[in-house]
N, CA, C and O atoms as CSV, one atom per row, in Angstrom:
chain,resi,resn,atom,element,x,y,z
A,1,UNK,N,N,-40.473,0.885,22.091
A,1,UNK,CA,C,-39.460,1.488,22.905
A,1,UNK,C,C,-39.722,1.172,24.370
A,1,UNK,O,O,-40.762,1.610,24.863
A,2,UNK,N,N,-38.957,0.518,25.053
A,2,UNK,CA,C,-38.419,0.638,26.575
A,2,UNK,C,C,-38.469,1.724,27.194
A,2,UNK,O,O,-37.973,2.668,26.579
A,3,UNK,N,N,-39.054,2.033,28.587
A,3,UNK,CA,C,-39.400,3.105,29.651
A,3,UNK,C,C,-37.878,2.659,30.593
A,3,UNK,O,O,-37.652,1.449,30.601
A,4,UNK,N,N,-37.147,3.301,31.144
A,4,UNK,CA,C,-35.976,3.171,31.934
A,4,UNK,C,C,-35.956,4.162,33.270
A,4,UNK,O,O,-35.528,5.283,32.997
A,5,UNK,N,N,-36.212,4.032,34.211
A,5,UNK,CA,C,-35.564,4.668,35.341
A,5,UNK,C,C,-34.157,4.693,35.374
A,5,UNK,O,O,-33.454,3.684,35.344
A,6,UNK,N,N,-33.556,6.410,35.465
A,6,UNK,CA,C,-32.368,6.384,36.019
A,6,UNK,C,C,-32.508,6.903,37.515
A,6,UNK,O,O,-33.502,7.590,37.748
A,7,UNK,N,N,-31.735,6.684,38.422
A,7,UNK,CA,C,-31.989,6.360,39.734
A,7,UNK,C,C,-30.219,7.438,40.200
A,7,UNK,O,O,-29.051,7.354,39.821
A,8,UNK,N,N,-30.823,8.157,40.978
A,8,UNK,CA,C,-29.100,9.304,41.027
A,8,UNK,C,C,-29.343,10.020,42.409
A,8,UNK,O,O,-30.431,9.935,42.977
A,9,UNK,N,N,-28.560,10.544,42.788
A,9,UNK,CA,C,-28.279,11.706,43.811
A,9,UNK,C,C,-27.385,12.466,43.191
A,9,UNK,O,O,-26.413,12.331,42.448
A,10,UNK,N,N,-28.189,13.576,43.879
A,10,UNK,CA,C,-27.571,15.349,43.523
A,10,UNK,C,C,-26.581,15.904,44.106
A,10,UNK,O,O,-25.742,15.175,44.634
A,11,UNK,N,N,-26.460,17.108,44.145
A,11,UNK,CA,C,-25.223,17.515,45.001
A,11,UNK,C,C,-25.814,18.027,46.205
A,11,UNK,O,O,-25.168,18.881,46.812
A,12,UNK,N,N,-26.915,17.664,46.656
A,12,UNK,CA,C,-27.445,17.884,47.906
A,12,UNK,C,C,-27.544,16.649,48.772
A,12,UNK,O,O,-28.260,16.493,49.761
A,13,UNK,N,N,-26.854,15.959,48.325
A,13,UNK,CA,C,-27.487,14.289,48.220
A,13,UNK,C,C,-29.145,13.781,48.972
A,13,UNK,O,O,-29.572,13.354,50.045
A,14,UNK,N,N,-29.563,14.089,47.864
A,14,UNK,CA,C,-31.108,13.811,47.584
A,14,UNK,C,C,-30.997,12.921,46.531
A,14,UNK,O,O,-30.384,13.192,45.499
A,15,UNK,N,N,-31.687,11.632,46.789
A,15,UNK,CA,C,-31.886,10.690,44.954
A,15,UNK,C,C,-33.323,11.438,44.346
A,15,UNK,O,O,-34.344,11.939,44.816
A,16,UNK,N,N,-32.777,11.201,43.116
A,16,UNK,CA,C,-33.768,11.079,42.643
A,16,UNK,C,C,-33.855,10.292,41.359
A,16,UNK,O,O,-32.837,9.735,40.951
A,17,UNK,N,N,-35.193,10.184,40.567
A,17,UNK,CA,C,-35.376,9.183,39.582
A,17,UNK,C,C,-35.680,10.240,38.354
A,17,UNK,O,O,-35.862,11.448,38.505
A,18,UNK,N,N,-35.693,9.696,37.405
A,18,UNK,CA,C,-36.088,10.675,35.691
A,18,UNK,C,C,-35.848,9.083,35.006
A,18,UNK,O,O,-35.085,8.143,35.228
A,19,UNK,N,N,-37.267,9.455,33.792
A,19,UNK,CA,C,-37.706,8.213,33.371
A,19,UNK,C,C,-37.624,8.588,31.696
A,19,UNK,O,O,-38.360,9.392,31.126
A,20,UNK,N,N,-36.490,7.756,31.047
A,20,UNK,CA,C,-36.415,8.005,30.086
A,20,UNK,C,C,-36.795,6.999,28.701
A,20,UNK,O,O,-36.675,5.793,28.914
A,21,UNK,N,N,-37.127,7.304,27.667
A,21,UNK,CA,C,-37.654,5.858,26.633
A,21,UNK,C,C,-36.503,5.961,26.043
A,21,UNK,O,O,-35.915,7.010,25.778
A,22,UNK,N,N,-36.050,4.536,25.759
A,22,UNK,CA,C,-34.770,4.205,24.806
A,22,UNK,C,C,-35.403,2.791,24.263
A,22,UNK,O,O,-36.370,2.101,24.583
A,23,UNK,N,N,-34.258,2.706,23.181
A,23,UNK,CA,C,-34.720,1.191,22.810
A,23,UNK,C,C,-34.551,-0.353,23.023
A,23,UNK,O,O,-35.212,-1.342,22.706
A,24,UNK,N,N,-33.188,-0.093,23.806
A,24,UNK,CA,C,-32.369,-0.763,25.052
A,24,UNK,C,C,-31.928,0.130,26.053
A,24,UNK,O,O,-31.871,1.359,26.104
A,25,UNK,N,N,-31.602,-0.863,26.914
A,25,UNK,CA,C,-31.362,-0.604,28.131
A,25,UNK,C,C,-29.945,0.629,28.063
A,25,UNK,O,O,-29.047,0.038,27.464
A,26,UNK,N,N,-29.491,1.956,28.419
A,26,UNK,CA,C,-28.635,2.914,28.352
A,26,UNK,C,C,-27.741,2.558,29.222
A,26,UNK,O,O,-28.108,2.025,30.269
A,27,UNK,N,N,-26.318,2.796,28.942
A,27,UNK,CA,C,-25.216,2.172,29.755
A,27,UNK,C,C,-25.011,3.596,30.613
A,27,UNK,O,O,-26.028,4.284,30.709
A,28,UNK,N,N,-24.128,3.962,31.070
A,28,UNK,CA,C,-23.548,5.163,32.225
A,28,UNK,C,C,-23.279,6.418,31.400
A,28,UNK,O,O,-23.677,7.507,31.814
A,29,UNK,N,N,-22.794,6.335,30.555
A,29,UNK,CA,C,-22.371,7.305,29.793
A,29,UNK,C,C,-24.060,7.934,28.839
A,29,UNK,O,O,-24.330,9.077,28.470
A,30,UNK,N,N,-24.656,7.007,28.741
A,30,UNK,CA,C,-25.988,7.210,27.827
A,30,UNK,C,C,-26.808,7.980,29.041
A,30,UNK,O,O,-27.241,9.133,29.032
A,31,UNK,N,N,-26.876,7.125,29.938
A,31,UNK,CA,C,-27.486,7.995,31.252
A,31,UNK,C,C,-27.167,9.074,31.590
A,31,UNK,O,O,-27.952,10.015,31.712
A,32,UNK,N,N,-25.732,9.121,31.835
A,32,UNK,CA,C,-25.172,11.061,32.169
A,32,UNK,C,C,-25.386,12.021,31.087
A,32,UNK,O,O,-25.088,13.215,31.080
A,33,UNK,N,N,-26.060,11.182,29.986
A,33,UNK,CA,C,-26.107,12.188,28.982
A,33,UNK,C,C,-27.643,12.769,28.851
A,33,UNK,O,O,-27.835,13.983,28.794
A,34,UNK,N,N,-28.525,11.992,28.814
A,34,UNK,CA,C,-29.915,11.981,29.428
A,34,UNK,C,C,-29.991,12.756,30.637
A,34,UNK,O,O,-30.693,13.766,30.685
A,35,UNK,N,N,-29.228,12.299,31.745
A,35,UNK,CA,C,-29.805,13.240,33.043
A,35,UNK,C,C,-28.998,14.605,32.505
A,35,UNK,O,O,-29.805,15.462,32.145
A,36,UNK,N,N,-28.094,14.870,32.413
A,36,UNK,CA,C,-27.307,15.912,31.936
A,36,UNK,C,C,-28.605,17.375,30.951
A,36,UNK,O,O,-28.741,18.588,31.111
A,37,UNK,N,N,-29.321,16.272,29.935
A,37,UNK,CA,C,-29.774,16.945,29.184
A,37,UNK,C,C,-31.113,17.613,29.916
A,37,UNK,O,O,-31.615,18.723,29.742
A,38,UNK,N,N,-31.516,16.494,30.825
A,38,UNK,CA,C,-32.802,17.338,31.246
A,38,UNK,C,C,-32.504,17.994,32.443
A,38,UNK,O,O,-33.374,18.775,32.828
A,39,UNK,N,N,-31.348,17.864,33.237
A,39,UNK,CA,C,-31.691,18.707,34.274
A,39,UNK,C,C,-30.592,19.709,34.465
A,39,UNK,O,O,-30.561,20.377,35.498
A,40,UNK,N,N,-29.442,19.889,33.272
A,40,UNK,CA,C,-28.689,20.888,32.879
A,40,UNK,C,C,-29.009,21.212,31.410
A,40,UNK,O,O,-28.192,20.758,30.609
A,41,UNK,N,N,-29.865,21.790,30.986
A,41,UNK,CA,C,-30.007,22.195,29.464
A,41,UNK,C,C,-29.086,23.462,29.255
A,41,UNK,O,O,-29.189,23.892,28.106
A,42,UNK,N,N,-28.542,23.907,29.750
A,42,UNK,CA,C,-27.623,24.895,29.157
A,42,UNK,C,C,-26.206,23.604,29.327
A,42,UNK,O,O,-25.628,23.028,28.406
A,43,UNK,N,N,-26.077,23.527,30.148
A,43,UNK,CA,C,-24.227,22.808,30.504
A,43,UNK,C,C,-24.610,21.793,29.420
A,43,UNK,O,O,-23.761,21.715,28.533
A,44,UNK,N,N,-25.503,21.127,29.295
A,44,UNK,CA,C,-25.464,19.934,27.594
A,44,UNK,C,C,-25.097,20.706,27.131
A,44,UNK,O,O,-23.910,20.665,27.455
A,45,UNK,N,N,-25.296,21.977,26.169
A,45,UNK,CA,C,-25.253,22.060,25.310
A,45,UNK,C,C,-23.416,23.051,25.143
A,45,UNK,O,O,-23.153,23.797,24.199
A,46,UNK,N,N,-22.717,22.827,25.995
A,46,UNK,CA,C,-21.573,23.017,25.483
A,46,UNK,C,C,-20.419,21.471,25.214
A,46,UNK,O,O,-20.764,20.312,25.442
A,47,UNK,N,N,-19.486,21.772,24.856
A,47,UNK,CA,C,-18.897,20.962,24.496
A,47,UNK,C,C,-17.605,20.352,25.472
A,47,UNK,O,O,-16.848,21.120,26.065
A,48,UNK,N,N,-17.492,19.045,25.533
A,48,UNK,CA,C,-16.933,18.245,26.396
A,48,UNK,C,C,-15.175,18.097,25.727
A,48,UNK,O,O,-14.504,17.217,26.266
A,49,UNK,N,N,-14.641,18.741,24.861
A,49,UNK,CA,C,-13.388,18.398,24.232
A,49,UNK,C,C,-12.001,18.327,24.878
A,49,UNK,O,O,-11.020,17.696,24.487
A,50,UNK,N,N,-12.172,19.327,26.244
A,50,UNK,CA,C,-11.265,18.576,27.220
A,50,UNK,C,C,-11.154,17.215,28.010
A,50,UNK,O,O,-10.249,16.910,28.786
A,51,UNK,N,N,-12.278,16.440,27.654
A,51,UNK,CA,C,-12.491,15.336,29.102
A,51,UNK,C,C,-12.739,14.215,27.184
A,51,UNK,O,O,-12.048,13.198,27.126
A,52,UNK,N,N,-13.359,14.424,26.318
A,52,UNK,CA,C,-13.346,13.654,25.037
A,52,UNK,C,C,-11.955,13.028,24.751
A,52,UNK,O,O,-10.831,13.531,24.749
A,53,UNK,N,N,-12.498,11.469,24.452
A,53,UNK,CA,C,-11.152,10.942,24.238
A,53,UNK,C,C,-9.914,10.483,25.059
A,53,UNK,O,O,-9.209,9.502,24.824
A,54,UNK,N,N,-9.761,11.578,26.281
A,54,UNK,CA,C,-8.638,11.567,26.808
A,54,UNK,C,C,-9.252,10.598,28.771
A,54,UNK,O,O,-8.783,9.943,29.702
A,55,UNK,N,N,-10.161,11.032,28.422
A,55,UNK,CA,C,-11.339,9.942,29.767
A,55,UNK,C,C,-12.266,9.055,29.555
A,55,UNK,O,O,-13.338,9.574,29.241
A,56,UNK,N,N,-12.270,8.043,29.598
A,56,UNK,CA,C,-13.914,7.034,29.380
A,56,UNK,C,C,-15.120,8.133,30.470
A,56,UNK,O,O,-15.067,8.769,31.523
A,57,UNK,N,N,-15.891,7.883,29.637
A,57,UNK,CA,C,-16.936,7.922,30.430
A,57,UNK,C,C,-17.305,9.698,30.323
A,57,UNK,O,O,-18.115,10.052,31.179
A,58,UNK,N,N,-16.774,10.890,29.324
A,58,UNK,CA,C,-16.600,11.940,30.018
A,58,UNK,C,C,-17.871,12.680,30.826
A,58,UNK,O,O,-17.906,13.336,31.868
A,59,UNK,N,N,-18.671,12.361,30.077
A,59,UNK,CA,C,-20.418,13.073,30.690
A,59,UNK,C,C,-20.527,12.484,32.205
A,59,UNK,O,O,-20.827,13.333,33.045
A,60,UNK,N,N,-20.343,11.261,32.642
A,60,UNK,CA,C,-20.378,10.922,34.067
A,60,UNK,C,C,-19.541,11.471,34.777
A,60,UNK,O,O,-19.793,11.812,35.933
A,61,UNK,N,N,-17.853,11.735,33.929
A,61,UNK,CA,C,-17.179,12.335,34.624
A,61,UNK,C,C,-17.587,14.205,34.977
A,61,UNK,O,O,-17.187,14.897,35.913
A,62,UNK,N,N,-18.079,14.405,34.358
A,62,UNK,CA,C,-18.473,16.078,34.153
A,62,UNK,C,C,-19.255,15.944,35.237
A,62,UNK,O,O,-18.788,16.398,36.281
A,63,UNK,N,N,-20.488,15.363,35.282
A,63,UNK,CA,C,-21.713,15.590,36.216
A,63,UNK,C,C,-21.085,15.187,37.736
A,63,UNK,O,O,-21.682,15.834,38.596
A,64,UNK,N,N,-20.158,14.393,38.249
A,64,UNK,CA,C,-19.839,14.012,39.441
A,64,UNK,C,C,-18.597,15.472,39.957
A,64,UNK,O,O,-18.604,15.927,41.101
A,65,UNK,N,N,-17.669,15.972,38.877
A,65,UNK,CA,C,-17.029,16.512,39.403
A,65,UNK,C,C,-17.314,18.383,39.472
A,65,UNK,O,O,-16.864,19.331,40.116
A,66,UNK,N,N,-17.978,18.235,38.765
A,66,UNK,CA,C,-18.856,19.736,38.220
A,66,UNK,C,C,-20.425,19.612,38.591
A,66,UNK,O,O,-21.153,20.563,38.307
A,67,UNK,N,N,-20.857,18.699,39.091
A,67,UNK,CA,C,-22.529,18.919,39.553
A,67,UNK,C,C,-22.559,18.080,40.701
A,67,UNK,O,O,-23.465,18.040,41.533
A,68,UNK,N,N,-21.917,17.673,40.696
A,68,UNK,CA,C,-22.115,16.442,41.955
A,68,UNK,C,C,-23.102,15.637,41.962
A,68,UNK,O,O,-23.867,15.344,42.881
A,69,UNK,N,N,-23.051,15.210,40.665
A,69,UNK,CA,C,-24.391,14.040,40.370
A,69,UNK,C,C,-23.906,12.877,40.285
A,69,UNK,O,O,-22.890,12.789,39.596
A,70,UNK,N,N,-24.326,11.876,40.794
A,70,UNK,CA,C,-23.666,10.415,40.815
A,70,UNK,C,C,-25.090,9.508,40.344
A,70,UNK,O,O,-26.066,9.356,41.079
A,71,UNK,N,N,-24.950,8.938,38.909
A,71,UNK,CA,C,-26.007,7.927,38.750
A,71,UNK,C,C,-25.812,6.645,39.553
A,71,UNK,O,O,-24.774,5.986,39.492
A,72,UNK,N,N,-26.726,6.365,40.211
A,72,UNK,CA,C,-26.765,4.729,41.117
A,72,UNK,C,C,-27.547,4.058,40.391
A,72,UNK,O,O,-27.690,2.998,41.001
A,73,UNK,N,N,-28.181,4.020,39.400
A,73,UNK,CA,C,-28.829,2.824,38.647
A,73,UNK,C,C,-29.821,3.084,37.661
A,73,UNK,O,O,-30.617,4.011,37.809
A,74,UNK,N,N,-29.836,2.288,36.600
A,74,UNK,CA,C,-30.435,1.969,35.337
A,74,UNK,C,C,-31.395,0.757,35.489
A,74,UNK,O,O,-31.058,-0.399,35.232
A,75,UNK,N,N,-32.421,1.069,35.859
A,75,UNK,CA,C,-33.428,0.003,35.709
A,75,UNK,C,C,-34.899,-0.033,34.791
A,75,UNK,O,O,-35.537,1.014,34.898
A,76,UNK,N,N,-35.434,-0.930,34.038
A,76,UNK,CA,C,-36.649,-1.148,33.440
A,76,UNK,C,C,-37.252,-0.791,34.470
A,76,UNK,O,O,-37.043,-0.977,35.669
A,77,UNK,N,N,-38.505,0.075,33.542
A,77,UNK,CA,C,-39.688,0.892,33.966
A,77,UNK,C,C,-40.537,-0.362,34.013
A,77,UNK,O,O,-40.936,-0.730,32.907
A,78,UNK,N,N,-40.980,-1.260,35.279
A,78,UNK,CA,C,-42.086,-2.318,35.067
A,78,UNK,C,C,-43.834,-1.951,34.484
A,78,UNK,O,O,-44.644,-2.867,34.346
């Protein structure tokens, strides 16, 4: 398994990094779901069925308009 930096700012705009193992590289949506999980463990765990389906992307969309989290990058952990 692959080590991945996701690379983000908060709604304070502060970046920060969280380092996750996958087995490839996680696209945007895999990432908002990862940062989502570790640094909102209650808001994961409800359900997205308004923004499902009817938006690409909905977990990125949730975290930017409801947390003000914006992922800036997916990079290998060297």
């Amino acid at each position: 398994m692959s080590k991945w930096v996701v690379t983000f700012v908060d709604d304070h705009g502060v970046q920060g990094t969280e380092h996750f193992d996958c087995t490839s590289q996680p696209d945007l949506e895999q990432a908002a779901r990862l940062i989502r999980a570790k640094l909102l463990p209650i808001p994961a765990t409800l359900d997205l069925n308004d923004l499902e389906g009817r938006t690409s992307e909905p977990t990125v969309k949730s975290l930017k308009d409801q947390n003000s989290i914006q992922i800036i990058s997916i990079t290998p952990l060297p």
